[in-house]
C-alpha positions in Angstrom: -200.9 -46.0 -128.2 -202.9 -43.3 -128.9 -202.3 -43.8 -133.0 -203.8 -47.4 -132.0 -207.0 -46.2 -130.5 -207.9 -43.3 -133.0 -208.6 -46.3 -135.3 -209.2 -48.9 -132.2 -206.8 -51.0 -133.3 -206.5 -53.0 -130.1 -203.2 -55.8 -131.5 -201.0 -52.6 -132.2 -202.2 -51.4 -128.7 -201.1 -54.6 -127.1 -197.8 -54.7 -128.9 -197.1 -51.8 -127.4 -198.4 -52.0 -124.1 -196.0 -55.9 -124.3 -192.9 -53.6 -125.2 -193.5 -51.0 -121.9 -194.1 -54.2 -120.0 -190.3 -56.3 -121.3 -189.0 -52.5 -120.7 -190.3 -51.9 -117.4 -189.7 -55.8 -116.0 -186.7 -57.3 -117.7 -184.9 -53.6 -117.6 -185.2 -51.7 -114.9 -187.1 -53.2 -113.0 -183.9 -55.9 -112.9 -181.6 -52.8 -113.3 -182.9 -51.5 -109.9 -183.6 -54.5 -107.5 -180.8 -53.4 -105.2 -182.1 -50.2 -105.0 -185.9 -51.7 -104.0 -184.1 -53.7 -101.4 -182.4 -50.9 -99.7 -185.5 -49.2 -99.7 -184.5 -45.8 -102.0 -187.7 -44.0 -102.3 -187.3 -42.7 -105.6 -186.7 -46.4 -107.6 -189.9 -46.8 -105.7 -192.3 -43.7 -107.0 -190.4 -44.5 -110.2 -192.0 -47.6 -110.4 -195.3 -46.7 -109.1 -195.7 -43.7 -111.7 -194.6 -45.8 -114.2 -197.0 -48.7 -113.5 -200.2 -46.4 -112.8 -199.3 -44.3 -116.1 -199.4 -47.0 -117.7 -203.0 -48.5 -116.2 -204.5 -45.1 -117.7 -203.1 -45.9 -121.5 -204.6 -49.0 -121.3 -207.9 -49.0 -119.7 -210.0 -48.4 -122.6 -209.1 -51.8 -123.6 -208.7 -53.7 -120.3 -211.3 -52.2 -118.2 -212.0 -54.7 -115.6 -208.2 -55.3 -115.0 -206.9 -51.8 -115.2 -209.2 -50.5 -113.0 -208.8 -53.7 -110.2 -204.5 -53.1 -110.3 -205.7 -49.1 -110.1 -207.3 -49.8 -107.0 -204.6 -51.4 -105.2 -202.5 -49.4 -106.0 -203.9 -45.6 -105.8 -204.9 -44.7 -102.3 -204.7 -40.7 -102.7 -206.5 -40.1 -106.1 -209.4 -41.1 -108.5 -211.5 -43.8 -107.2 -211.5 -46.0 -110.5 -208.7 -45.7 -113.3 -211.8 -44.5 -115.5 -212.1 -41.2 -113.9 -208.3 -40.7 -113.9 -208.3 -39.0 -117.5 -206.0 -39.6 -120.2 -201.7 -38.8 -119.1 -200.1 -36.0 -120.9 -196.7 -37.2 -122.5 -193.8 -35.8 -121.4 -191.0 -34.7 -123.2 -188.6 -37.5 -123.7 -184.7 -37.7 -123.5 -184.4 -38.8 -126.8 -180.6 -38.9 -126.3 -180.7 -41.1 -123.0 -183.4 -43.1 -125.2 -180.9 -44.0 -128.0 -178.0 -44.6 -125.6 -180.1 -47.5 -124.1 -181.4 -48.9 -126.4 -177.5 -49.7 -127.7 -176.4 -51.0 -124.6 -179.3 -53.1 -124.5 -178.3 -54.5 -127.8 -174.8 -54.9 -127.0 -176.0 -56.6 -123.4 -178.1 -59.1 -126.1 -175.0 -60.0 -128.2 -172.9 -60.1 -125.4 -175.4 -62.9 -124.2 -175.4 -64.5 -127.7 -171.9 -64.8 -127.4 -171.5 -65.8 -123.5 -174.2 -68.9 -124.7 -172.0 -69.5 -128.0 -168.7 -70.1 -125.8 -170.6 -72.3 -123.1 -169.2 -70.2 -120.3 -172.2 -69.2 -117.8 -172.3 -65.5 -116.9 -171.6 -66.5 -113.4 -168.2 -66.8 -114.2 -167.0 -63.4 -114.9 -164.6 -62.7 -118.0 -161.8 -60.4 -118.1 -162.9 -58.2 -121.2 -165.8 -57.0 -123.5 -165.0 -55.4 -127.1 -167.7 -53.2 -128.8 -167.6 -52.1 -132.3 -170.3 -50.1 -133.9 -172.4 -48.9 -130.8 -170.5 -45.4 -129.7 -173.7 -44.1 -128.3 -173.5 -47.1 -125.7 -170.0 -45.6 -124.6 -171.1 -43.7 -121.5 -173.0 -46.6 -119.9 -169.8 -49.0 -119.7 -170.9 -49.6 -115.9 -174.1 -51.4 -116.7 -172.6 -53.1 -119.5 -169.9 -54.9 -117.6 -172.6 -55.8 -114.9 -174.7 -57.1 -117.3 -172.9 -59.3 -119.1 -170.3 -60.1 -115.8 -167.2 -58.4 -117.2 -164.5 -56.1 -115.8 -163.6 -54.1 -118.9 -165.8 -52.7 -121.4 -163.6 -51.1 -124.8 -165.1 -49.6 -127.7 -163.2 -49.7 -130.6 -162.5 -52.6 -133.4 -163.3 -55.9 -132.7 -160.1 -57.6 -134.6 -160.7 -61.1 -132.8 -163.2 -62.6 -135.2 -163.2 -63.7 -138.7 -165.9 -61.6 -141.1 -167.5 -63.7 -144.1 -170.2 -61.3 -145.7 -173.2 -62.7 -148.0 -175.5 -60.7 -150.2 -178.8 -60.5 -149.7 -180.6 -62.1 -152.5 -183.8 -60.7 -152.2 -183.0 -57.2 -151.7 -179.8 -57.2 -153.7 -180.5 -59.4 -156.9 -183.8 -56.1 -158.1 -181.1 -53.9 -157.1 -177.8 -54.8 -159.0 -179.3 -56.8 -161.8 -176.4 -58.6 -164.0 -173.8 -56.6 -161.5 -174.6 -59.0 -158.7 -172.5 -62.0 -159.5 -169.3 -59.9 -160.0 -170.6 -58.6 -156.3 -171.3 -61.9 -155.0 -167.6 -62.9 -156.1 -166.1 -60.2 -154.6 -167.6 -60.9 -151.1 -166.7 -64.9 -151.5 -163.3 -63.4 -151.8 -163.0 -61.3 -149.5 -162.8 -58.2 -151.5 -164.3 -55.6 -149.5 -164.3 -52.7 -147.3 -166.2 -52.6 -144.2 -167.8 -49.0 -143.7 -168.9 -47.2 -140.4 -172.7 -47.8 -140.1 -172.7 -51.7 -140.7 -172.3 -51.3 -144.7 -169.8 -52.5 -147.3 -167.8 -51.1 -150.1 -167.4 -53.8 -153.2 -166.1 -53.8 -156.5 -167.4 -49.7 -156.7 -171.5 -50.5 -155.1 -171.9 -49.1 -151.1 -174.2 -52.3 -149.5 -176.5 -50.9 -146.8 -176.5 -53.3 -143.2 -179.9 -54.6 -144.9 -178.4 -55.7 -148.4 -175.8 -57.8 -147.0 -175.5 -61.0 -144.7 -172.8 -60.9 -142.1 -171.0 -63.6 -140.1 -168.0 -63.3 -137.4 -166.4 -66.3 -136.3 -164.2 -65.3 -133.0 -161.1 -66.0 -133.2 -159.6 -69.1 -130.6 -160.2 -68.0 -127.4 -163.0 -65.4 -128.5 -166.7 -65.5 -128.7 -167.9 -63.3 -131.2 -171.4 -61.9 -132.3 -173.3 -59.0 -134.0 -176.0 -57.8 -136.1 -177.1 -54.6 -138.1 -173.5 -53.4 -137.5 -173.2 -53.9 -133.9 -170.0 -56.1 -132.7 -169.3 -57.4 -129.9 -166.1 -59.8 -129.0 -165.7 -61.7 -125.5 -162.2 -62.7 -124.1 -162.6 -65.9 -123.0 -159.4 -66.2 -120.9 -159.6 -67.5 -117.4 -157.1 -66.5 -114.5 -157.0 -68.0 -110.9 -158.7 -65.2 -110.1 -161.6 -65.0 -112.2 -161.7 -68.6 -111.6 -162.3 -67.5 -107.5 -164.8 -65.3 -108.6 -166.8 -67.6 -110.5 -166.7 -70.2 -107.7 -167.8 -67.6 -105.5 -170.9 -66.8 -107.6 -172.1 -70.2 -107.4 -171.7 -70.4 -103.6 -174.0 -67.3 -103.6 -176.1 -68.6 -105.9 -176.6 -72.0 -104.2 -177.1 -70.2 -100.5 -180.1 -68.1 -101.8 -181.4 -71.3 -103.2 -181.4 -72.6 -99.8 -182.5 -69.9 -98.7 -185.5 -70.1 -100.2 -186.3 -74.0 -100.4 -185.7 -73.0 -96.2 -188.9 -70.9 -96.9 -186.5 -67.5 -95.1 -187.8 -64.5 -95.3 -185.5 -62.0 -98.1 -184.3 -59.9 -94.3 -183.4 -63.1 -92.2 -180.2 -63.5 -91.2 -178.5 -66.6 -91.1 -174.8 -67.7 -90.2 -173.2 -69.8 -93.1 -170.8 -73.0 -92.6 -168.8 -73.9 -95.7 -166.7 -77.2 -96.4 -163.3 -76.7 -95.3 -162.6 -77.2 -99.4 -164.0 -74.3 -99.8 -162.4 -72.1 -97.1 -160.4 -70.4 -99.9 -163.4 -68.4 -101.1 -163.4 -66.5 -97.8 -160.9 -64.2 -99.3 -164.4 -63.0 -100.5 -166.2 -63.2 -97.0 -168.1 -59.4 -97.0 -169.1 -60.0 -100.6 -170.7 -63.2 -99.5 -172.2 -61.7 -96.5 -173.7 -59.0 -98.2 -175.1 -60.7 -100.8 -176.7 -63.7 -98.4 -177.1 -61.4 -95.2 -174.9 -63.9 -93.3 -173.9 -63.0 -90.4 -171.2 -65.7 -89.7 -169.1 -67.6 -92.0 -167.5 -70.8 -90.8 -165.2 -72.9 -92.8 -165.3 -76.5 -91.1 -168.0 -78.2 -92.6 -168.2 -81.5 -94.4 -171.4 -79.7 -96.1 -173.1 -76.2 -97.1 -175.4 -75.7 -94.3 -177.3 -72.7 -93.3 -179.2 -71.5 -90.1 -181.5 -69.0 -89.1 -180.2 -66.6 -86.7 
Protein backbone atom coordinates (compact mmCIF):
# COMPACT_ATOMS: atom_id res chain seq x y z
CA UNK A 1 0.00 0.00 0.00
CA UNK A 2 2.31 2.43 0.84
CA UNK A 3 4.64 1.55 -2.52
CA UNK A 4 1.06 2.41 -4.26
CA UNK A 5 0.60 5.83 -2.76
CA UNK A 6 4.26 7.15 -3.02
CA UNK A 7 3.43 7.17 -6.76
CA UNK A 8 -0.66 7.41 -6.17
CA UNK A 9 -1.22 4.66 -7.97
CA UNK A 10 -4.75 4.03 -6.68
CA UNK A 11 -5.59 0.28 -8.95
CA UNK A 12 -2.43 -1.37 -7.22
CA UNK A 13 -3.91 0.20 -3.94
CA UNK A 14 -7.23 -1.43 -4.54
CA UNK A 15 -5.77 -4.72 -5.48
CA UNK A 16 -4.38 -4.88 -2.48
CA UNK A 17 -6.83 -3.48 -0.22
CA UNK A 18 -9.36 -6.62 -2.49
CA UNK A 19 -6.65 -9.21 -1.29
CA UNK A 20 -6.90 -8.03 2.80
CA UNK A 21 -10.60 -7.93 2.17
CA UNK A 22 -10.94 -12.15 0.45
CA UNK A 23 -8.29 -12.73 3.47
CA UNK A 24 -10.04 -11.19 6.19
CA UNK A 25 -13.85 -12.44 4.90
CA UNK A 26 -13.48 -15.76 3.15
CA UNK A 27 -10.57 -16.86 5.78
CA UNK A 28 -10.85 -16.09 9.05
CA UNK A 29 -13.48 -14.44 9.19
CA UNK A 30 -15.20 -18.03 8.09
CA UNK A 31 -12.31 -19.78 10.04
CA UNK A 32 -13.66 -18.10 13.27
CA UNK A 33 -17.53 -17.90 13.16
CA UNK A 34 -17.82 -20.34 16.04
CA UNK A 35 -15.66 -18.47 18.02
CA UNK A 36 -17.95 -14.98 17.25
CA UNK A 37 -20.85 -17.05 18.27
CA UNK A 38 -19.62 -18.13 21.54
CA UNK A 39 -18.77 -14.75 22.14
CA UNK A 40 -14.59 -15.17 22.65
CA UNK A 41 -13.33 -11.69 23.06
CA UNK A 42 -10.22 -11.98 21.37
CA UNK A 43 -11.66 -13.28 17.63
CA UNK A 44 -13.62 -10.17 18.34
CA UNK A 45 -10.69 -7.30 18.97
CA UNK A 46 -9.06 -9.46 16.26
CA UNK A 47 -11.51 -8.42 13.98
CA UNK A 48 -11.97 -4.98 15.06
CA UNK A 49 -8.18 -4.12 14.85
CA UNK A 50 -7.96 -5.65 11.76
CA UNK A 51 -10.94 -3.84 10.12
CA UNK A 52 -10.05 -0.29 11.71
CA UNK A 53 -6.23 -0.86 10.56
CA UNK A 54 -7.25 -1.34 7.65
CA UNK A 55 -9.78 1.95 7.39
CA UNK A 56 -6.41 4.08 8.05
CA UNK A 57 -4.48 2.41 4.83
CA UNK A 58 -7.12 3.30 2.87
CA UNK A 59 -8.56 6.56 3.60
CA UNK A 60 -6.49 8.65 1.43
CA UNK A 61 -8.27 7.07 -1.30
CA UNK A 62 -11.85 6.41 0.13
CA UNK A 63 -12.40 9.31 2.29
CA UNK A 64 -15.94 9.66 2.61
CA UNK A 65 -16.43 5.86 3.25
CA UNK A 66 -13.43 5.25 5.44
CA UNK A 67 -14.11 7.82 7.60
CA UNK A 68 -18.29 6.87 7.85
CA UNK A 69 -17.24 2.82 8.77
CA UNK A 70 -14.49 4.74 11.30
CA UNK A 71 -17.19 6.29 12.97
CA UNK A 72 -19.26 3.37 13.78
CA UNK A 73 -16.92 1.70 14.70
CA UNK A 74 -14.37 3.77 16.98
CA UNK A 75 -16.05 5.07 20.10
CA UNK A 76 -12.74 5.55 22.33
CA UNK A 77 -10.38 7.32 19.82
CA UNK A 78 -9.86 9.93 16.91
CA UNK A 79 -13.05 11.57 15.96
CA UNK A 80 -12.53 11.01 12.00
CA UNK A 81 -10.27 8.22 10.48
CA UNK A 82 -8.24 11.36 9.07
CA UNK A 83 -6.86 12.40 12.35
CA UNK A 84 -5.97 8.69 13.21
CA UNK A 85 -2.44 8.94 11.43
CA UNK A 86 -0.83 6.49 9.35
CA UNK A 87 -0.48 2.42 11.34
CA UNK A 88 3.09 1.38 11.95
CA UNK A 89 3.56 -2.32 10.50
CA UNK A 90 4.32 -4.86 12.65
CA UNK A 91 6.64 -7.48 12.31
CA UNK A 92 5.12 -10.33 10.53
CA UNK A 93 5.34 -14.21 11.19
CA UNK A 94 6.59 -14.86 8.01
CA UNK A 95 6.70 -18.55 8.91
CA UNK A 96 2.89 -18.75 9.99
CA UNK A 97 2.46 -16.51 6.70
CA UNK A 98 3.89 -19.33 4.36
CA UNK A 99 2.27 -22.15 6.21
CA UNK A 100 -1.21 -20.61 5.28
CA UNK A 101 -0.95 -19.70 2.45
CA UNK A 102 -0.21 -23.72 1.47
CA UNK A 103 -3.01 -24.91 3.27
CA UNK A 104 -5.10 -22.50 1.61
CA UNK A 105 -3.93 -23.78 -1.68
CA UNK A 106 -4.28 -27.33 -0.74
CA UNK A 107 -8.02 -26.30 0.72
CA UNK A 108 -8.43 -24.79 -3.18
CA UNK A 109 -7.41 -28.11 -4.93
CA UNK A 110 -9.03 -30.06 -2.51
CA UNK A 111 -12.19 -28.13 -3.72
CA UNK A 112 -11.21 -28.50 -7.36
CA UNK A 113 -11.16 -32.07 -6.77
CA UNK A 114 -14.42 -32.50 -4.40
CA UNK A 115 -16.31 -30.41 -7.67
CA UNK A 116 -14.33 -32.87 -10.26
CA UNK A 117 -15.78 -36.10 -8.43
CA UNK A 118 -19.48 -34.57 -8.00
CA UNK A 119 -19.50 -35.47 -4.37
CA UNK A 120 -20.66 -32.22 -2.20
CA UNK A 121 -18.45 -31.38 0.76
CA UNK A 122 -21.41 -32.18 2.92
CA UNK A 123 -20.66 -35.59 2.57
CA UNK A 124 -17.48 -36.17 4.36
CA UNK A 125 -14.69 -38.43 2.72
CA UNK A 126 -12.48 -40.78 4.55
CA UNK A 127 -9.04 -39.36 3.34
CA UNK A 128 -6.95 -36.40 1.93
CA UNK A 129 -3.37 -36.99 0.35
CA UNK A 130 -0.99 -34.03 -0.06
CA UNK A 131 2.17 -34.00 -2.04
CA UNK A 132 4.33 -31.10 -2.45
CA UNK A 133 2.99 -28.62 0.42
CA UNK A 134 5.18 -29.84 3.75
CA UNK A 135 4.87 -26.37 5.08
CA UNK A 136 0.94 -27.01 5.27
CA UNK A 137 1.90 -30.16 7.57
CA UNK A 138 1.23 -28.58 10.97
CA UNK A 139 -2.31 -27.25 10.14
CA UNK A 140 -3.90 -30.79 9.23
CA UNK A 141 -6.84 -29.70 11.64
CA UNK A 142 -8.09 -26.99 9.46
CA UNK A 143 -7.37 -28.83 6.43
CA UNK A 144 -9.69 -31.80 7.18
CA UNK A 145 -12.40 -29.19 8.28
CA UNK A 146 -12.09 -27.48 5.33
CA UNK A 147 -12.47 -29.67 2.85
CA UNK A 148 -14.83 -32.28 5.28
CA UNK A 149 -12.29 -35.09 5.72
CA UNK A 150 -11.12 -37.27 8.60
CA UNK A 151 -7.50 -37.88 7.61
CA UNK A 152 -5.12 -35.47 6.19
CA UNK A 153 -1.44 -37.46 4.90
CA UNK A 154 1.38 -35.82 3.45
CA UNK A 155 3.39 -37.83 1.38
CA UNK A 156 3.11 -39.13 -2.41
CA UNK A 157 0.09 -39.01 -4.07
CA UNK A 158 0.37 -42.54 -6.17
CA UNK A 159 -3.52 -42.50 -6.99
CA UNK A 160 -3.40 -40.40 -10.17
CA UNK A 161 -2.01 -40.78 -13.50
CA UNK A 162 0.75 -37.81 -14.48
CA UNK A 163 0.84 -36.70 -18.34
CA UNK A 164 3.45 -33.66 -18.47
CA UNK A 165 3.44 -31.11 -21.57
CA UNK A 166 6.05 -28.48 -22.28
CA UNK A 167 5.50 -25.23 -22.29
CA UNK A 168 5.85 -23.84 -25.65
CA UNK A 169 6.36 -20.48 -25.05
CA UNK A 170 8.81 -20.57 -22.39
CA UNK A 171 10.44 -23.81 -23.46
CA UNK A 172 10.71 -23.66 -27.41
CA UNK A 173 13.62 -19.82 -26.77
CA UNK A 174 15.01 -21.95 -24.21
CA UNK A 175 15.87 -25.51 -25.73
CA UNK A 176 15.96 -24.45 -29.38
CA UNK A 177 16.37 -27.68 -31.71
CA UNK A 178 16.65 -29.77 -28.15
CA UNK A 179 12.91 -29.37 -27.60
CA UNK A 180 11.46 -31.99 -29.82
CA UNK A 181 13.69 -34.79 -28.41
CA UNK A 182 12.12 -33.15 -24.97
CA UNK A 183 8.74 -33.06 -26.16
CA UNK A 184 9.12 -36.86 -27.07
CA UNK A 185 10.48 -37.81 -23.98
CA UNK A 186 7.44 -36.31 -21.93
CA UNK A 187 4.80 -38.01 -24.61
CA UNK A 188 6.50 -41.08 -23.41
CA UNK A 189 6.70 -40.84 -20.36
CA UNK A 190 10.42 -40.54 -19.90
CA UNK A 191 10.87 -38.51 -17.00
CA UNK A 192 11.68 -37.94 -13.47
CA UNK A 193 9.51 -35.89 -11.26
CA UNK A 194 11.72 -33.64 -8.88
CA UNK A 195 10.91 -32.07 -5.41
CA UNK A 196 9.73 -28.42 -6.08
CA UNK A 197 7.13 -29.23 -8.98
CA UNK A 198 10.09 -29.67 -11.74
CA UNK A 199 11.15 -32.48 -14.12
CA UNK A 200 14.20 -34.21 -15.11
CA UNK A 201 14.22 -35.25 -19.08
CA UNK A 202 16.51 -36.63 -21.43
CA UNK A 203 19.53 -34.64 -19.24
CA UNK A 204 17.47 -30.71 -19.10
CA UNK A 205 15.90 -29.88 -15.23
CA UNK A 206 12.17 -28.18 -16.28
CA UNK A 207 11.24 -25.59 -13.79
CA UNK A 208 7.14 -25.87 -12.49
CA UNK A 209 6.73 -22.88 -15.09
CA UNK A 210 8.38 -24.69 -18.22
CA UNK A 211 6.18 -27.61 -18.11
CA UNK A 212 2.31 -28.40 -18.28
CA UNK A 213 1.08 -30.88 -15.78
CA UNK A 214 -2.05 -33.13 -15.74
CA UNK A 215 -3.18 -35.88 -12.95
CA UNK A 216 -5.94 -38.03 -13.80
CA UNK A 217 -7.04 -39.90 -10.31
CA UNK A 218 -7.07 -43.04 -10.45
CA UNK A 219 -10.88 -44.99 -10.10
CA UNK A 220 -12.16 -44.10 -7.11
CA UNK A 221 -9.78 -40.93 -6.70
CA UNK A 222 -10.24 -37.34 -7.52
CA UNK A 223 -7.07 -35.82 -8.24
CA UNK A 224 -5.78 -32.15 -8.71
CA UNK A 225 -2.68 -29.81 -8.51
CA UNK A 226 -0.74 -26.99 -9.76
CA UNK A 227 2.77 -25.40 -9.48
CA UNK A 228 3.75 -28.61 -7.66
CA UNK A 229 1.10 -28.96 -5.25
CA UNK A 230 -0.97 -32.44 -5.20
CA UNK A 231 -3.65 -33.30 -3.75
CA UNK A 232 -5.63 -36.79 -4.02
CA UNK A 233 -9.26 -37.49 -2.55
CA UNK A 234 -10.45 -41.05 -1.55
CA UNK A 235 -13.66 -41.17 -2.77
CA UNK A 236 -14.84 -44.30 -0.82
CA UNK A 237 -18.10 -44.21 1.05
CA UNK A 238 -18.83 -46.44 4.20
CA UNK A 239 -22.27 -46.70 6.03
CA UNK A 240 -20.85 -44.45 8.15
CA UNK A 241 -19.76 -41.59 6.26
CA UNK A 242 -22.85 -42.21 4.43
CA UNK A 243 -24.81 -41.25 8.21
CA UNK A 244 -22.66 -38.43 8.37
CA UNK A 245 -23.43 -36.95 5.19
CA UNK A 246 -27.24 -37.49 5.75
CA UNK A 247 -26.81 -35.78 8.84
CA UNK A 248 -25.24 -32.70 7.31
CA UNK A 249 -28.06 -32.15 5.09
CA UNK A 250 -30.56 -32.41 8.00
CA UNK A 251 -28.51 -29.55 9.59
CA UNK A 252 -28.35 -27.93 6.67
CA UNK A 253 -32.07 -27.99 5.80
CA UNK A 254 -33.16 -26.99 9.69
CA UNK A 255 -31.04 -23.72 9.57
CA UNK A 256 -32.79 -23.09 6.30
CA UNK A 257 -35.94 -23.22 8.08
CA UNK A 258 -34.67 -21.58 10.43
CA UNK A 259 -34.23 -18.74 8.76
CA UNK A 260 -37.21 -18.67 6.04
CA UNK A 261 -39.05 -18.99 9.94
CA UNK A 262 -37.40 -15.46 10.34
CA UNK A 263 -35.66 -17.06 14.09
CA UNK A 264 -33.46 -15.29 15.69
CA UNK A 265 -29.40 -17.15 15.43
CA UNK A 266 -30.19 -17.76 19.81
CA UNK A 267 -33.80 -19.22 19.63
CA UNK A 268 -34.36 -22.33 20.60
CA UNK A 269 -36.51 -24.65 18.94
CA UNK A 270 -37.53 -28.43 19.54
CA UNK A 271 -37.01 -30.48 16.21
CA UNK A 272 -39.55 -33.43 14.94
CA UNK A 273 -37.95 -35.72 12.26
CA UNK A 274 -39.77 -38.39 10.08
CA UNK A 275 -39.65 -41.57 11.68
CA UNK A 276 -37.32 -42.54 8.39
CA UNK A 277 -35.08 -40.63 9.63
CA UNK A 278 -34.90 -41.71 13.32
CA UNK A 279 -31.63 -43.44 12.50
CA UNK A 280 -29.68 -40.11 12.42
CA UNK A 281 -30.33 -39.65 16.12
CA UNK A 282 -27.31 -41.71 16.77
CA UNK A 283 -26.06 -38.11 16.11
CA UNK A 284 -28.68 -36.27 18.38
CA UNK A 285 -26.06 -33.65 20.41
CA UNK A 286 -24.31 -32.95 17.20
CA UNK A 287 -27.65 -31.90 15.80
CA UNK A 288 -28.62 -30.10 18.83
CA UNK A 289 -25.66 -28.15 18.91
CA UNK A 290 -25.51 -27.17 15.70
CA UNK A 291 -29.46 -26.10 15.38
CA UNK A 292 -29.80 -25.09 19.27
CA UNK A 293 -32.65 -27.75 19.46
CA UNK A 294 -33.72 -28.46 22.39
CA UNK A 295 -35.80 -31.58 21.67
CA UNK A 296 -35.62 -34.10 19.07
CA UNK A 297 -38.59 -36.22 18.23
CA UNK A 298 -38.66 -38.96 15.69
CA UNK A 299 -42.45 -39.41 14.72
CA UNK A 300 -43.09 -37.20 12.13
CA UNK A 301 -44.48 -37.62 8.69
CA UNK A 302 -42.42 -34.27 8.00
CA UNK A 303 -39.34 -31.98 9.20
CA UNK A 304 -41.06 -29.52 11.26
CA UNK A 305 -39.63 -27.07 13.65
CA UNK A 306 -41.00 -24.79 16.59
CA UNK A 307 -40.03 -22.02 18.52
CA UNK A 308 -39.60 -22.75 22.12
Amino acid sequence: AEAAYERYWTPELTRVFETFVDDLSNWYIRRSRRRFWNGEPEALETLWWSVTQALRVVAPAMPFLADHLWRVLVIDGPDSVHLAGWPKAREADETLLTEVAEVRRVVELGRQARAQSGIKLRQPLRRLVVQGADAAAAHTGEIAEELSVKEVEFGTVDASELRVKPNLPVLGPKLGKELAAVRAALEAGSFEELDGGGFRVDGHELGPDEVIVERRGKEGWAVAGEDGLTVALDLALDPELELEGRVRDLIHEINRLRKEQGLELTDRIVLTLPQSDAELLRHEDWIKEETLAVEIQADGAELQLAKT
